[in-house]
C-alpha positions in Angstrom: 46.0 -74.8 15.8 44.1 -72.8 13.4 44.5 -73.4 9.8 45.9 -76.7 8.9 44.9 -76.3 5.2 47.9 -74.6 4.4 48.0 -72.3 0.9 52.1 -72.8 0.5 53.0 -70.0 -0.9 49.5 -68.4 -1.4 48.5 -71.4 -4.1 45.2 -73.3 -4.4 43.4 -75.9 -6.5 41.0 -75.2 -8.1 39.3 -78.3 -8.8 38.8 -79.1 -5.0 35.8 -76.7 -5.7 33.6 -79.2 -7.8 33.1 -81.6 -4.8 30.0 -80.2 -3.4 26.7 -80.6 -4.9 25.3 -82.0 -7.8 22.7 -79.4 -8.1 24.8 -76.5 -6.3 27.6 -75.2 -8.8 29.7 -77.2 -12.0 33.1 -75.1 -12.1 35.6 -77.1 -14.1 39.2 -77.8 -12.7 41.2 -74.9 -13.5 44.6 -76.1 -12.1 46.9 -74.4 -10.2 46.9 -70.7 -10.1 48.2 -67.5 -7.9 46.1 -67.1 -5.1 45.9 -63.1 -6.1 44.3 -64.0 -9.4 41.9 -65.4 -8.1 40.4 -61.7 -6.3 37.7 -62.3 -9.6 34.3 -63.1 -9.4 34.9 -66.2 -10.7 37.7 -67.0 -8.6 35.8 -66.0 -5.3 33.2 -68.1 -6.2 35.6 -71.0 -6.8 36.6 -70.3 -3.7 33.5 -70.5 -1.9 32.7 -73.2 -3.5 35.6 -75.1 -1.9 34.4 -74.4 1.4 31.1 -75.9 0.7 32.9 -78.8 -0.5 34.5 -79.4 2.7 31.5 -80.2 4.8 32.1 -83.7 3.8 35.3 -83.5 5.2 37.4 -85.3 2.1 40.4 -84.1 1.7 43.2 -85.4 -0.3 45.9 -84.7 2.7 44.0 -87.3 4.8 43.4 -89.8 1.3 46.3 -92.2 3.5 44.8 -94.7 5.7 47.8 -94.1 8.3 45.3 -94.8 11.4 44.9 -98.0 10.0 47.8 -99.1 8.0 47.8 -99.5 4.0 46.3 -96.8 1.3 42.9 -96.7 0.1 43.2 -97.2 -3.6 40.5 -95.1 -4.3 41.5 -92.2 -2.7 39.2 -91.8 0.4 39.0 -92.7 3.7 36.6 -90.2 5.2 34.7 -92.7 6.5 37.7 -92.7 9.7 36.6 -89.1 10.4 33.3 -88.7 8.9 31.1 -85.8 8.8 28.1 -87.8 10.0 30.4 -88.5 13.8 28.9 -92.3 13.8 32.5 -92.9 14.9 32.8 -90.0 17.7 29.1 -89.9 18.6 27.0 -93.0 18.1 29.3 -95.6 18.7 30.0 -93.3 22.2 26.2 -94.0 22.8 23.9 -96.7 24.0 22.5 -96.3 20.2 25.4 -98.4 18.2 28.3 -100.6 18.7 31.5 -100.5 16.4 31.0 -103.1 14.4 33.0 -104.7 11.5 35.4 -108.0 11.1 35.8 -107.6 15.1 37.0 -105.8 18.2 40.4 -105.4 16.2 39.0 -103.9 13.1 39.7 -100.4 13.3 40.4 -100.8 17.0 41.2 -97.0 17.5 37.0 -97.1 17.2 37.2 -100.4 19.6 39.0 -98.1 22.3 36.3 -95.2 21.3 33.3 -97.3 21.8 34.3 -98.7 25.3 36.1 -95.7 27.0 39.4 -96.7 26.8 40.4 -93.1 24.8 43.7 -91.4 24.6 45.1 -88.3 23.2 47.7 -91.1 21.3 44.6 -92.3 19.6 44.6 -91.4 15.5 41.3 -90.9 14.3 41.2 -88.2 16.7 43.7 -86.2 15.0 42.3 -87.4 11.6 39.3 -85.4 12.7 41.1 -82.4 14.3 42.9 -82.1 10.9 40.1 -82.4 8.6 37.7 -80.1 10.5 40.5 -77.3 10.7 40.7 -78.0 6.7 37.2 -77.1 6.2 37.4 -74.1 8.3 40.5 -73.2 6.7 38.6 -73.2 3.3 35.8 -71.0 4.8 39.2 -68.4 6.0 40.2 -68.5 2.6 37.3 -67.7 1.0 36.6 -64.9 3.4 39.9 -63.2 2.8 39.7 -63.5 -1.0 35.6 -61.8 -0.1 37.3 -58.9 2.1 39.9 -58.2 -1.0 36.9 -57.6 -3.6 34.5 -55.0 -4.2 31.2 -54.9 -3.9 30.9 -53.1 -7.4 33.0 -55.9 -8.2 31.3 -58.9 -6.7 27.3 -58.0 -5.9 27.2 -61.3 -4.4 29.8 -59.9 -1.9 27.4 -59.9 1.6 25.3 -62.8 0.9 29.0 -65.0 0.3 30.5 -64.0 3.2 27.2 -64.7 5.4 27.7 -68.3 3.7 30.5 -68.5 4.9 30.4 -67.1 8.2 27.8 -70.0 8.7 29.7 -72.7 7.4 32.3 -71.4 9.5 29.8 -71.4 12.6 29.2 -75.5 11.4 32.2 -76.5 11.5 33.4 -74.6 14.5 29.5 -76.3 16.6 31.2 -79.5 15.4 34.6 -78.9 17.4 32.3 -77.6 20.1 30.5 -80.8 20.5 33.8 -83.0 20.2 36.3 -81.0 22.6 36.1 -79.3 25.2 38.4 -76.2 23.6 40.3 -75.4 21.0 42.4 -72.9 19.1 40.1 -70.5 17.1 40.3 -68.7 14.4 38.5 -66.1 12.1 41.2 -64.7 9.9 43.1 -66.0 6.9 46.8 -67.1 8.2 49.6 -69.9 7.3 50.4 -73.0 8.9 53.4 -71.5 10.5 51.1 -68.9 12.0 48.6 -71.2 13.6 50.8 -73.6 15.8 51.5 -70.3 17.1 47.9 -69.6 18.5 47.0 -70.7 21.9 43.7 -72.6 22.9 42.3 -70.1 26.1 39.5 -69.4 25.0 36.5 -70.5 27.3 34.2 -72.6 27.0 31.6 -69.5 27.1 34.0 -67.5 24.7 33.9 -70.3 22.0 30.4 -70.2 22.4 29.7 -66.4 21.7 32.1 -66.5 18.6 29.9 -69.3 17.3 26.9 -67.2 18.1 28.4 -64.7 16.3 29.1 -66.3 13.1 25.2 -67.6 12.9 24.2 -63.8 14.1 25.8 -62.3 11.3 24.6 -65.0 8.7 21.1 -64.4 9.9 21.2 -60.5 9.2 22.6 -60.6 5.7 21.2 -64.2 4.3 18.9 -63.7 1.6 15.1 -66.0 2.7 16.0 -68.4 -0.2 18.8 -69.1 -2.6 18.4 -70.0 -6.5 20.8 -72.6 -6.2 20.0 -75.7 -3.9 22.8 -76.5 -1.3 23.6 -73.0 -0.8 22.7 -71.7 3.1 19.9 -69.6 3.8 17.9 -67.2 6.5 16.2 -70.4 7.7 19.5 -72.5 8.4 21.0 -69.6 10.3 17.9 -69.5 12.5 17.7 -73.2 12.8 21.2 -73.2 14.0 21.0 -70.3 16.3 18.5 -72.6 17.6 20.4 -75.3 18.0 23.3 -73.2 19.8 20.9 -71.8 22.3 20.2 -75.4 23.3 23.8 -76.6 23.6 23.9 -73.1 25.6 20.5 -73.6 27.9 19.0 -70.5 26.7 15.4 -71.3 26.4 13.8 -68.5 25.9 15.8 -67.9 22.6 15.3 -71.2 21.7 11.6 -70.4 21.7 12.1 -67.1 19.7 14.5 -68.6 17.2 12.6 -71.6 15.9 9.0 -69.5 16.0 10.4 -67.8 13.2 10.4 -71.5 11.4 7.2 -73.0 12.3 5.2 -71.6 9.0 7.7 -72.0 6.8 8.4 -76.2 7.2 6.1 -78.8 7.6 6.8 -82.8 8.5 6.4 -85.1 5.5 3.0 -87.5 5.8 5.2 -90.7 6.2 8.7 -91.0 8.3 10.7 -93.4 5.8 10.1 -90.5 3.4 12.7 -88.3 4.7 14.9 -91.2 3.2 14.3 -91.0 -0.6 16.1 -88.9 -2.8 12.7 -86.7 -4.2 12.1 -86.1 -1.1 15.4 -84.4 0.1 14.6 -80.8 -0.3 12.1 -80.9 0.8 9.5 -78.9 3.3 11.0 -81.0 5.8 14.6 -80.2 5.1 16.2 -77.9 7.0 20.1 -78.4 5.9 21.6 -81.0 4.5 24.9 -82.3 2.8 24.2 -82.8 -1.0 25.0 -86.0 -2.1 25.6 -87.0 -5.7 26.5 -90.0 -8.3 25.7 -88.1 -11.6 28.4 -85.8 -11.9 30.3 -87.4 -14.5 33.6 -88.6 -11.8 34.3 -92.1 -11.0 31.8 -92.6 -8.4 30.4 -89.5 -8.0 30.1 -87.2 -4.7 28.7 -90.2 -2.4 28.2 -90.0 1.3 32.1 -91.6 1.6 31.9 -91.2 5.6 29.1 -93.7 5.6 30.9 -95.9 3.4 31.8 -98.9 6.2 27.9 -98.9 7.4 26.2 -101.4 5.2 25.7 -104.9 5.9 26.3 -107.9 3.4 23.7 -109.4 1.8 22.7 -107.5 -1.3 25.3 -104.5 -0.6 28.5 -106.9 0.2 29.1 -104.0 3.0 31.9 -103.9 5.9 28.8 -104.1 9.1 30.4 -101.2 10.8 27.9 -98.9 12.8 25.6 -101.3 14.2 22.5 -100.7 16.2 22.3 -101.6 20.4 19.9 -104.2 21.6 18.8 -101.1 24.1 17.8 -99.4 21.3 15.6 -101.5 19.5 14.3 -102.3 22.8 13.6 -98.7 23.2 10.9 -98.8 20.0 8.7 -100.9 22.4 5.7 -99.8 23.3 2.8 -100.5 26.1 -1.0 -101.0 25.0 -1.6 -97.6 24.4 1.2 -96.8 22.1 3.4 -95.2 24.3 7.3 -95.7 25.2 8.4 -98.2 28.0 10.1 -95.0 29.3 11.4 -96.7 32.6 11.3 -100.3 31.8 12.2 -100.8 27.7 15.0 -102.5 28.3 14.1 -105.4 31.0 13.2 -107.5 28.0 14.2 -107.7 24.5 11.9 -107.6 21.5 10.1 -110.6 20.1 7.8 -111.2 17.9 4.5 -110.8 20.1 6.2 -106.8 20.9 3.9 -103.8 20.3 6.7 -101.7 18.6 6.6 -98.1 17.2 6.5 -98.7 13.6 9.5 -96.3 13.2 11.7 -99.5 14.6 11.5 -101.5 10.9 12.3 -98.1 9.0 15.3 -97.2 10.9 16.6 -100.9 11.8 17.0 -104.0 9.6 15.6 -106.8 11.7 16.2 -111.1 10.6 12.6 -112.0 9.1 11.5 -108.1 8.1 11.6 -106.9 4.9 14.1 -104.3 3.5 12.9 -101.6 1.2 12.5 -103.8 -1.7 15.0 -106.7 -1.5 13.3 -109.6 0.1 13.6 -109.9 3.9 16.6 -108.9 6.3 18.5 -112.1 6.8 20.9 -112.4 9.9 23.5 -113.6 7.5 23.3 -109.8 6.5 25.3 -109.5 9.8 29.0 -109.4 10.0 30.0 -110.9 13.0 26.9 -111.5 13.9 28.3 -113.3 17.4 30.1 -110.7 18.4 27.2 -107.5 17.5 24.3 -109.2 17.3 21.8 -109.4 14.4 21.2 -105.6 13.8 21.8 -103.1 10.9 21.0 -99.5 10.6 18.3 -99.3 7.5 17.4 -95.8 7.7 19.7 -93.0 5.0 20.3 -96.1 2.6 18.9 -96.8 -0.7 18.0 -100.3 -2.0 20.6 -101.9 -4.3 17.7 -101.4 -7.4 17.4 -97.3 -6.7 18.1 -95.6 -9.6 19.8 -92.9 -7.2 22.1 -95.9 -5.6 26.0 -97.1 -7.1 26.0 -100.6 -8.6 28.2 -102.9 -6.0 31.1 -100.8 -5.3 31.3 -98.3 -3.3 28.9 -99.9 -0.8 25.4 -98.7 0.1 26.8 -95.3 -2.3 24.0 -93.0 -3.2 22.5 -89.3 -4.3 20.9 -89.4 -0.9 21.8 -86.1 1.1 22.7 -86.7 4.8 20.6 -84.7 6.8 22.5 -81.8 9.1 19.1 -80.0 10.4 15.9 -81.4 9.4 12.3 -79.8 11.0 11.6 -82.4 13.0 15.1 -81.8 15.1 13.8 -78.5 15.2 10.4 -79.3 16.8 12.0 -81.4 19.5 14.2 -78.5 20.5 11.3 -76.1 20.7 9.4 -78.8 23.0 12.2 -79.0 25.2 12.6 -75.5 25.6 9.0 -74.7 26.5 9.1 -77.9 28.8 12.2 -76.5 30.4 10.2 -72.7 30.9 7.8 -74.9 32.6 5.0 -74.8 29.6 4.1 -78.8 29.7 1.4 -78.4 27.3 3.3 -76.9 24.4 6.2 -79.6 24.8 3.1 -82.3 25.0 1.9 -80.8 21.7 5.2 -80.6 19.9 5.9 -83.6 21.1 2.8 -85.4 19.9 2.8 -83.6 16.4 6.0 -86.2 15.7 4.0 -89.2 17.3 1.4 -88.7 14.8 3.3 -88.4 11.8 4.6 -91.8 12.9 1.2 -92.9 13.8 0.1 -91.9 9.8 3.2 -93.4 8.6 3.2 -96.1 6.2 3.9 -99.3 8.1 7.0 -102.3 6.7 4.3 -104.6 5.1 5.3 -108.6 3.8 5.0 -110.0 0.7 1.3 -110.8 1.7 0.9 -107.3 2.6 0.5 -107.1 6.3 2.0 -105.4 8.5 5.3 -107.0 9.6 5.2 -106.7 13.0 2.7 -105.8 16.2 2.9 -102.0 15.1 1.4 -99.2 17.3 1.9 -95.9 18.5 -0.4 -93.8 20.7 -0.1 -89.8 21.8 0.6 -88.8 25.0 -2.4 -87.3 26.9 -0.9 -85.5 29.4 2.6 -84.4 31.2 1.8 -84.7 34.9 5.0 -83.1 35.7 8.5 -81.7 34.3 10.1 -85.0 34.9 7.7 -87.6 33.5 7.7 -84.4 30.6 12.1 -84.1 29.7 11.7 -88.6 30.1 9.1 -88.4 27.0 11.1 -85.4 25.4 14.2 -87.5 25.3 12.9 -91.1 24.3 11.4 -88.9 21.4 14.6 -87.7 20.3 16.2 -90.9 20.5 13.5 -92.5 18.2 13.1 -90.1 15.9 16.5 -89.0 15.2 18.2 -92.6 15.8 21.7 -92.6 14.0 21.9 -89.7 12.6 24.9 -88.5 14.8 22.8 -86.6 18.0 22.5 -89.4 20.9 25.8 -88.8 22.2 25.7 -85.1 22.5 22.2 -84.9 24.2 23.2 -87.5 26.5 26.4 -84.5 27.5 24.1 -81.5 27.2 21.6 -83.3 29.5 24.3 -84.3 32.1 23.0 -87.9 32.3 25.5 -89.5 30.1 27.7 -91.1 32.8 24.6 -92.5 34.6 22.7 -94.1 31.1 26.1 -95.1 29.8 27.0 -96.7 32.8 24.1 -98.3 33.3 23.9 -99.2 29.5 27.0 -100.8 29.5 26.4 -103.0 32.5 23.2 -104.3 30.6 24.5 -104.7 27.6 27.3 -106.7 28.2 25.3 -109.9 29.3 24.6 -109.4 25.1 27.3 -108.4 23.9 30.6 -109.8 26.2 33.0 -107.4 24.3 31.9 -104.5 26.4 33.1 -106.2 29.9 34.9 -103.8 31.7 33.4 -100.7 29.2 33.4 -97.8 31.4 32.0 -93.9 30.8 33.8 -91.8 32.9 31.8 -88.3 34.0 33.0 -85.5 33.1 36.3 -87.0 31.1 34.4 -88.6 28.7 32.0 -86.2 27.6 34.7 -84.7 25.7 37.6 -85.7 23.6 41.4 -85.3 24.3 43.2 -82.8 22.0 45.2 -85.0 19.7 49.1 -85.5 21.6 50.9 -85.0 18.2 49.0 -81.8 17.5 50.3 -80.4 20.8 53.6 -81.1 20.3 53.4 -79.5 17.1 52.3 -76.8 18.7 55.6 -76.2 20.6 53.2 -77.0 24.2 51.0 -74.0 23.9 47.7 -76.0 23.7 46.3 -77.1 26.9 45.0 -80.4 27.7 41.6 -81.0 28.8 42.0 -81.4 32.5 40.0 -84.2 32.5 42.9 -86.2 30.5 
């Protein structure tokens, strides 16, 4: 399938384009119109618009719970196929469990979490659906581009390069979540897409993704005057980032030199997690996130809507962090990661931890932000998913950038898409993979010592809350002992923000942590008895059984299912 946003009979609305930013554009709802009136500067840039507006994936033909049963009242239930892929990446990992009222809460994410995953199951299609909306919207807006002059339009080059990256996004997202899948780079109907075949490669989907980020790099101005738009830098960043899915190293290397002056890691790590600070020089890309727009609850990060605990918030506990991975903020007398042995004990309160732990993770006993201390009541099922919640991207109940009760743990706060310090990681593992230790040991250590300046979780007496230390690493002795460091880094640094389950693939290890993790796990958590990863089946997701009979049979099934 290509285009499931259908325009039936070559209509749009209009006021699907104020959903983006709250700094970006304010185009008021126009209604309906013909989609040929709308070849105006003003209509293009509605139309662009749009497209930006789908990168949270909300859209009203997925507003129906049907994966679930019943309606949302309010209207939204990204949070079943959200944008930040807690629910088709984390909870895959050995980073999160499902969490919520239960194994049968939203079990389709039950039969995610623990391998039991069919093409039957319905958040998968939710998530085919909404990401061939978005790139639908980026079609749209490309066709209406192509139709206008550049006498016209002057903005005409630098819109379509917007596009042809937010194109690239959405189509790296399918990348990441199956193995193939129809593509598409042209304007067409629904009728026209079920009629278009999914043989592309693996390598072919690659290049056209390559091309999209090519061309946006060529014709991208170095900044924008309106924050939220795309830039230079986010086409090189994700050029980047394609080159690492992709193994190419030495363009890894050449792409993100061209970012190293012009970004810089903020002085403390919880930083990254308060609205003032989310443009920026540590900000790559992000989605902009708003509750000052003058709608009911403003443009809030809806796909996280599940993951807050109770206490203070009144939250669902969805998305909940892995014993193994607080166990994996341990570290030995120097400062450095248990990178064999993390998890042959759990923390306690004698642990030398990486003070990142009690920024990311709320812990019973630690203080959160500024709300009194983490209390395991906090925990929904507490029995069943242990004590844990994730901390990190939310804003205390008293921020003047956070909703008021309802919708839970809502805020102005952008969810990061790239931020720098992504981008340092995949510069170290490139020049550790050309064999250039040292350069990967530097990289590596310029994280570990922002962490190390960090601002440590203090109590009310103000001491530190926990045995908090971090050390740098002196030396790689060798590639292995190097990629083990490079990897624990990634998964500290970058903890539930929607990468651990896609490294674990590109790295080909994910069958033998997973396994592994699983098998550990369960004497913790019973639920995952009998959780199995299968190698290569599940790396990948099955294309959605009702889409391929829609199709008529053209798609092809992963092998693998």
């Amino acid at each position: 399938m290509k285009s499931i946003h259908k325009i039936t009979g070559l209509f749009i609305f209009f006021a699907v384009a104020t959903a983006c930013t709250k700094d970006y554009i304010d185009v008021e709802p126009k209604g309906t119109v013909e989609y040929e009136q709308l070849i105006t500067p003003d209509g293009v840039e509605g139309l662009v618009t749009a497209a930006y507006s789908g990168l949270d994936l909300s859209f009203a033909i997925l507003n129906s719970n049907n994966a679930t049963g019943g309606t949302n009242l309010y209207g939204n239930t990204t949070f079943l196929h959200s944008p930040t892929n807690w629910g088709f990446g984390d909870i895959r990992s050995d980073d999160t469990y499902k969490g919520g009222g239960g194994t049968a809460d939203i079990i389709e994410l039950h039969q995610i979490e623990t391998g039991n995953i069919t093409s039957e199951n319905g958040l998968l299609e939710r998530k085919w659906i909404a990401m061939y909306a978005a790139i639908g919207r980026t079609n749209e807006a490309l066709y209406a581009l192509d139709l206008i002059s550049e006498e016209e339009f002057p903005a005409k080059q630098t819109r379509m390069a917007e596009m042809r990256l937010l194109r690239g996004h959405f189509y790296f997202e399918m990348k990441k979540l199956f193995r193939t899948f129809p593509y598409i780079d042209t304007f067409i109907t629904v009728e026209e897409s079920y009629e278009i075949t999914n043989d592309l490669s693996e390598a072919q989907l690659w290049a056209e993704i390559e091309e999209d980020f090519l061309f946006a790099k060529e014709h991208l101005p170095q900044s924008q005057p309106q924050e939220g738009r795309v830039d230079k830098d986010v086409a090189i960043a994700y050029l980047a980032k394609t080159y690492i899915f992709t193994e190419e190293w030495e363009k890894v290397m050449a792409e993100t030199e061209l970012l190293m002056d012009s970004y810089s890691l903020l002085e403390s790590y919880e930083q990254q997690y308060a609205v003032e600070n989310e443009h920026g020089p540590g900000m790559i890309w992000a989605i902009e996130h708003s509750i000052d727009d003058n709608s009911a609850f403003g443009q809030i990060n809806w796909g996280n809507l599940l993951n807050v605990p109770r206490g203070p918030y009144g939250g669902d506990g969805f998305h909940r962090p892995s014993q193994n991975v607080v166990n994996a903020f341990k570290v030995d007398a120097n400062g450095l990661p248990l990178l064999d042995n993390f998890n042959d004990s759990n923390v306690n309160e004698t642990s030398f931890v990486d003070p990142r732990l009690d920024h990311s993770i709320g812990r019973p006993g630690i203080p959160w932000l500024d709300m009194g201390e983490y209390e395991a009541n906090w925990a929904r099922e507490a029995n069943i998913y242990g004590p844990y919640a994730i901390k990190k991207n939310l804003l205390s109940v008293n921020d003047e950038h956070a909703t008021d009760g309802w919708p839970w743990g809502g805020s102005a706060l952008n969810w990061p898409i790239i931020k720098y310090s992504d981008v340092l990681l995949w510069r170290a593992e490139a020049a550790i993979m050309l064999g250039n230790l040292e350069t990967g040991r530097e990289l590596i250590n310029q994280i570990r010592q922002r962490a190390a300046n960090s601002n440590v979780v203090l109590t009310e007496e103000g001491e530190p809350a926990a045995n908090y230390n971090i050390g740098l690493y002196d030396n790689f002795p060798n590639r292995e002992y190097a990629l083990k460091a490079l990897r624990m880094e990634r998964r500290l640094e970058l903890a539930f923000e929607g990468h651990r389950f896609f490294d674990l693939v590109r790295w080909g290890i994910s069958g033998e942590v997973l396994n592994e993790y699983f098998q550990e796990e369960q004497d913790e958590r019973g639920y995952l008895s009998g959780a199995q990863f299968l190698e290569p089946r599940h790396n990948y997701l099955p294309i959605p059984q009702r889409q391929i009979d829609l199709a008529g049979g053209i798609y092809t099934q992963d092998p693998n299912y």
